[in-house]
C-alpha positions as CSV (number, residue, x, y, z in Angstrom):
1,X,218.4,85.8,426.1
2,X,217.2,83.8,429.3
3,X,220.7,82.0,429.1
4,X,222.6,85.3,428.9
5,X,220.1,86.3,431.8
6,X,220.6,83.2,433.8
7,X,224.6,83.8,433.4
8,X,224.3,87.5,435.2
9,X,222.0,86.5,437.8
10,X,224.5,83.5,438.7
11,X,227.3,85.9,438.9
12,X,225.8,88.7,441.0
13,X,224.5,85.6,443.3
14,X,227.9,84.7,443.9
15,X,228.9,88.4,444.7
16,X,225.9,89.3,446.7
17,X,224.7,86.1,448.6
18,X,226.0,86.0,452.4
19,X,227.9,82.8,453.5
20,X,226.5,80.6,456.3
21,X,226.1,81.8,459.2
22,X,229.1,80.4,461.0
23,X,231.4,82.1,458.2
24,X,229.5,85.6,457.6
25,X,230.9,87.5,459.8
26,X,232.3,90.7,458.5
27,X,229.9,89.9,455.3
28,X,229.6,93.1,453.1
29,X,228.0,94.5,456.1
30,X,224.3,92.6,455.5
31,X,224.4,91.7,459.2
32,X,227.0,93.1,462.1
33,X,228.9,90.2,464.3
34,X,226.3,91.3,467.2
35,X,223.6,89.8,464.6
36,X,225.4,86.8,463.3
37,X,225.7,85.6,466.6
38,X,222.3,86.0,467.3
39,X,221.6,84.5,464.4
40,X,224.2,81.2,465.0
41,X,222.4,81.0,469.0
42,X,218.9,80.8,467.8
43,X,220.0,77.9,465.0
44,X,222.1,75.9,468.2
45,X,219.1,76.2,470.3
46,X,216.5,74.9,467.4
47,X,218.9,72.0,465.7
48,X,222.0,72.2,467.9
49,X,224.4,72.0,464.2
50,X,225.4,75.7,463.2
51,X,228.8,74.7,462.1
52,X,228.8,71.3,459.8
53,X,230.5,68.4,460.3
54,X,233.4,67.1,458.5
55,X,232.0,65.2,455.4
56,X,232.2,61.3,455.6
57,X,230.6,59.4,452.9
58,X,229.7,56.3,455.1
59,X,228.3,58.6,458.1
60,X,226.1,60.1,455.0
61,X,225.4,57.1,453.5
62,X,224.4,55.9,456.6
63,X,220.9,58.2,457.0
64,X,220.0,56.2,454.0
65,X,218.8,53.6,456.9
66,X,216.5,56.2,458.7
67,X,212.6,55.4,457.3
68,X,211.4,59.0,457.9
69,X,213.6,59.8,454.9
70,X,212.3,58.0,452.3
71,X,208.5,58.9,453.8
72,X,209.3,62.2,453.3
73,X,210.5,61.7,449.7
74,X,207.6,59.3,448.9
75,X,205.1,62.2,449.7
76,X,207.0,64.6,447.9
77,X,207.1,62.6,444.7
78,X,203.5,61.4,444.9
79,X,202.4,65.4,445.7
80,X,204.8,66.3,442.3
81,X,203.0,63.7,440.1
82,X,199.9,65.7,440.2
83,X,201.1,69.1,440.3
84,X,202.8,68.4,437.4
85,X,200.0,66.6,435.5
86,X,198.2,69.7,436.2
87,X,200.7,71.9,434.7
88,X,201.0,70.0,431.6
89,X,197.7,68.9,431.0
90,X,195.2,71.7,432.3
91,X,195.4,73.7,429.0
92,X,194.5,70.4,426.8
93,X,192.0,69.3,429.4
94,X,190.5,72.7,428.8
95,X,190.5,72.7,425.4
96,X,189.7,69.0,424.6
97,X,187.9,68.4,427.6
98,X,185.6,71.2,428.1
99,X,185.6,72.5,424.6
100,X,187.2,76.2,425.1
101,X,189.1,77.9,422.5
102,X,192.7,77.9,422.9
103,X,192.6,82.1,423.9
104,X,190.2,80.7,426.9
105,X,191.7,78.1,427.8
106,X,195.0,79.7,428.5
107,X,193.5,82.6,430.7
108,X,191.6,80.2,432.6
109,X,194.7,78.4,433.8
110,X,195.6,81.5,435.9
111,X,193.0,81.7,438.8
112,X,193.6,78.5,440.0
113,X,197.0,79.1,440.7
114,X,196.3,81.9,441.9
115,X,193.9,80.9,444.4
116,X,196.5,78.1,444.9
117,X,199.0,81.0,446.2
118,X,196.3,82.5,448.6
119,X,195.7,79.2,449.9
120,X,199.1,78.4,450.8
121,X,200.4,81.1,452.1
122,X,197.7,81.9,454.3
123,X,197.1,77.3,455.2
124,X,201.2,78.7,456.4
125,X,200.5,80.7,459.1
126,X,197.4,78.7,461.0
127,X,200.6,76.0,460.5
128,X,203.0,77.9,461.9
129,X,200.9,79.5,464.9
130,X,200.1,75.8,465.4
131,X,202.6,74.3,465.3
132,X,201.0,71.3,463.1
133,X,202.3,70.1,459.5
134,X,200.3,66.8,459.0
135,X,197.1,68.5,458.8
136,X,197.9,70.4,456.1
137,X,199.2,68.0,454.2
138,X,196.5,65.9,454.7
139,X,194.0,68.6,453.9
140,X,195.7,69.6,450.8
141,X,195.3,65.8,449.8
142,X,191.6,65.5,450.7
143,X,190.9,68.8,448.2
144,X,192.8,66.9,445.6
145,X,190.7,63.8,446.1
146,X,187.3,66.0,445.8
147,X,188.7,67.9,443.0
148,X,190.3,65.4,440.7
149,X,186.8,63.2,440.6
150,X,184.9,66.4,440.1
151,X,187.4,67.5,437.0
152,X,187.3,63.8,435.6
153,X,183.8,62.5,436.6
154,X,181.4,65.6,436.3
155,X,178.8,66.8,433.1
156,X,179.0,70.5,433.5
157,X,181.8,72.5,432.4
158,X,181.3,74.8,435.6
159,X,181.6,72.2,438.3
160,X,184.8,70.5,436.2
161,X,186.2,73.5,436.1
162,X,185.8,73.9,440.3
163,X,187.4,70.8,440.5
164,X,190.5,72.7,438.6
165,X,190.2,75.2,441.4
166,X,190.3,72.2,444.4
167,X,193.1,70.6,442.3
168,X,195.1,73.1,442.5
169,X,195.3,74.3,445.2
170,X,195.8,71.1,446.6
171,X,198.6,69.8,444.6
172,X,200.5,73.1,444.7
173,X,199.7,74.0,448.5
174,X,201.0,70.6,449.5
175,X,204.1,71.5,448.2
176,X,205.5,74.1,450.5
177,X,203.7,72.0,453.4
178,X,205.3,68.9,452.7
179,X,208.8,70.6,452.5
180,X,208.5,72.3,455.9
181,X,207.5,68.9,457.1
182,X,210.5,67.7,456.5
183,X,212.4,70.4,457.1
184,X,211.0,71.0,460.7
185,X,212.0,67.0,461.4
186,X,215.6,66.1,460.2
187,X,218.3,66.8,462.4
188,X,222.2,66.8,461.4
189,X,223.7,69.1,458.2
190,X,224.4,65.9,456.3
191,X,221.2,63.8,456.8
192,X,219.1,67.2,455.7
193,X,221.3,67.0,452.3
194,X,220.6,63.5,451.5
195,X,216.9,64.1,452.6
196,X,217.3,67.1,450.1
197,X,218.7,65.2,447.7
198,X,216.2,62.3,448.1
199,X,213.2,64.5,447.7
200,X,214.0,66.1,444.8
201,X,214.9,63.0,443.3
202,X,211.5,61.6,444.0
203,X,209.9,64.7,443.1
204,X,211.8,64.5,439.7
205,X,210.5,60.7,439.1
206,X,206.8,62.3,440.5
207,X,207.1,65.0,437.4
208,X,207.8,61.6,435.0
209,X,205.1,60.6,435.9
210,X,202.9,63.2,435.8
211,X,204.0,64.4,432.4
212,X,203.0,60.7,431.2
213,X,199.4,59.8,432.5
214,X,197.2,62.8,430.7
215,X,197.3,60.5,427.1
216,X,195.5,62.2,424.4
217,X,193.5,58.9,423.6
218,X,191.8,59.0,427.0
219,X,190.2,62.4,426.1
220,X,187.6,64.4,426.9
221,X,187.5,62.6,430.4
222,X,191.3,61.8,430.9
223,X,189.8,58.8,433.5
224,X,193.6,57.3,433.4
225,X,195.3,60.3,434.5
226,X,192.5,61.5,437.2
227,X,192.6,57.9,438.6
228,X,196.7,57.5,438.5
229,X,196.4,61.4,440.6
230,X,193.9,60.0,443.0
231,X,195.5,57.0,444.2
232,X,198.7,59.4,444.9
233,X,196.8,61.9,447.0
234,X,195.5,58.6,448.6
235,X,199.0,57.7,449.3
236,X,199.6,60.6,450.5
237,X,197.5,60.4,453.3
238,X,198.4,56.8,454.8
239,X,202.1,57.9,454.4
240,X,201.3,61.4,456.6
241,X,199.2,59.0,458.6
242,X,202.0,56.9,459.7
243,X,204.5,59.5,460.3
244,X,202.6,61.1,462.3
245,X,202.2,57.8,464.4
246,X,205.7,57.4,464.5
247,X,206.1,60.8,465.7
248,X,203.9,61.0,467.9
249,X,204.6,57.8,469.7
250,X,208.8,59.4,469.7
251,X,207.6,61.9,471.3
252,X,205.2,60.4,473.8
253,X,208.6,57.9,474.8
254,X,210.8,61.9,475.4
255,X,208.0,63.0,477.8
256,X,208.5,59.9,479.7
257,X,212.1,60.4,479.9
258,X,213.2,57.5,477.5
259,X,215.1,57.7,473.9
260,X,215.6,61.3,473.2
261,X,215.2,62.3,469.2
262,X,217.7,62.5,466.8
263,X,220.7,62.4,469.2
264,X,219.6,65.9,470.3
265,X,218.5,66.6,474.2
266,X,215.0,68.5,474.2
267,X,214.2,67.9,470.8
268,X,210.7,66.5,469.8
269,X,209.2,65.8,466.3
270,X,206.7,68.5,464.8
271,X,203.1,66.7,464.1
């Protein structure tokens, strides 16, 4: 039934999904050519690359060279080893590690990701009005590393369980931040593909890895797995650390009229 689902959905995508910008014109009607202009103006004025490129395998290949890429992919896959661990592991670490029944255990998996959703969506728009990314990355790290210890350290049932909470939120809210990170800092159609493509590779290998550290012979703490999610959220930070350095000192060299960014005039990284 999900397949056979799956199928209909993929079809009525096809039929109903508008094409890029540059090409929907005329579109079903979803916007009029008044709007698709605006709509193509506002993208030339933000990345300056409304219409792609001819595709060249060397000129894509060649972003593979830029640093900020494979940052950008390191934090994503280090952010996806513990959400993952969390959403594999948190009904056995509630069950064999605090001792509920299986009926408890599952229901209390749900208000942590709930709160997780609050938390990012609201972290989003102090981000946005701001105009900052690293600090909520960095944030969403340092709850991790208060969390995990908490989960994997503490006595009481109730505290281990507020580390859950900090976790979380965390792990799930960094997410979302580190993708707009990225997102609001690669220039060029092609080198936003292979940075696409890079981080969901390394988010793939993060998931790997967090499906793997959580052993059953390490229960009730789990001291392997908290420890392996702690030195990623670690990571986390000194890689956010130094792209923001880098960015920041880019964009210090713009304002004194040296090397503009990305090949694009007026352009500056987003901190």
């Amino acid at each position: 039934m999900e397949g056979i689902l799956t199928c209909c959905i993929g079809v009525a995508g096809y039929l109903l999904l508008v094409d890029f910008p540059d090409q929907a014109k005329g579109a079903r009607g979803f916007l009029s050519d008044k709007q698709v202009d605006f709509v193509i103006a506002r993208i030339e004025q933000d990345r300056a690359d409304s219409v792609a490129p001819e595709f060249s395998l060397g000129q894509y290949l060649r972003h593979a060279g830029d640093l900020k890429v494979w940052g950008f992919a390191s934090l994503f896959g280090l952010c996806t080893t513990t959400s993952y661990a969390i959403a594999y592991f948190l009904p056995v670490i509630l069950m064999y590690g605090m001792g509920f029944d299986v009926a408890k255990a599952q229901c209390l998996v749900a208000p942590p990701y709930a709160a997780a959703g609050i938390f990012m969506y609201t972290q989003a728009v102090f981000a946005d009005k701001f105009r900052n990314r690293c600090s909520s990355v960095i944030i969403n790290a340092v709850l991790c590393l208060i969390g995990l210890p908490i989960l994997g350290f503490s006595t009481n049932n109730g505290a281990r369980y507020f580390g859950v909470f900090l976790a979380t939120i965390g792990a799930n809210a960094n997410i979302p931040a580190i993708m707009t990170y990225q997102a609001n800092n690669i220039r060029g159609q092609w080198k936003r593909a292979l940075c696409s493509a890079t981080l969901v590779g390394f988010g793939g290998i993060g998931g790997i890895i967090g499906s793997t550290v959580f052993r059953e012979v390490d229960k009730p703490k789990y001291t392997p797995g908290i420890m392996t999610c702690m030195i990623a959220n670690a990571l986390i930070i000194v890689v956010t650390l130094l792209l923001t350095l880098k960015f920041w000192r880019a964009n210090k060299r713009v304002d004194a009229g040296g090397k503009i960014i990305e090949g694009q005039v007026g352009f500056k990284y987003t901190l």
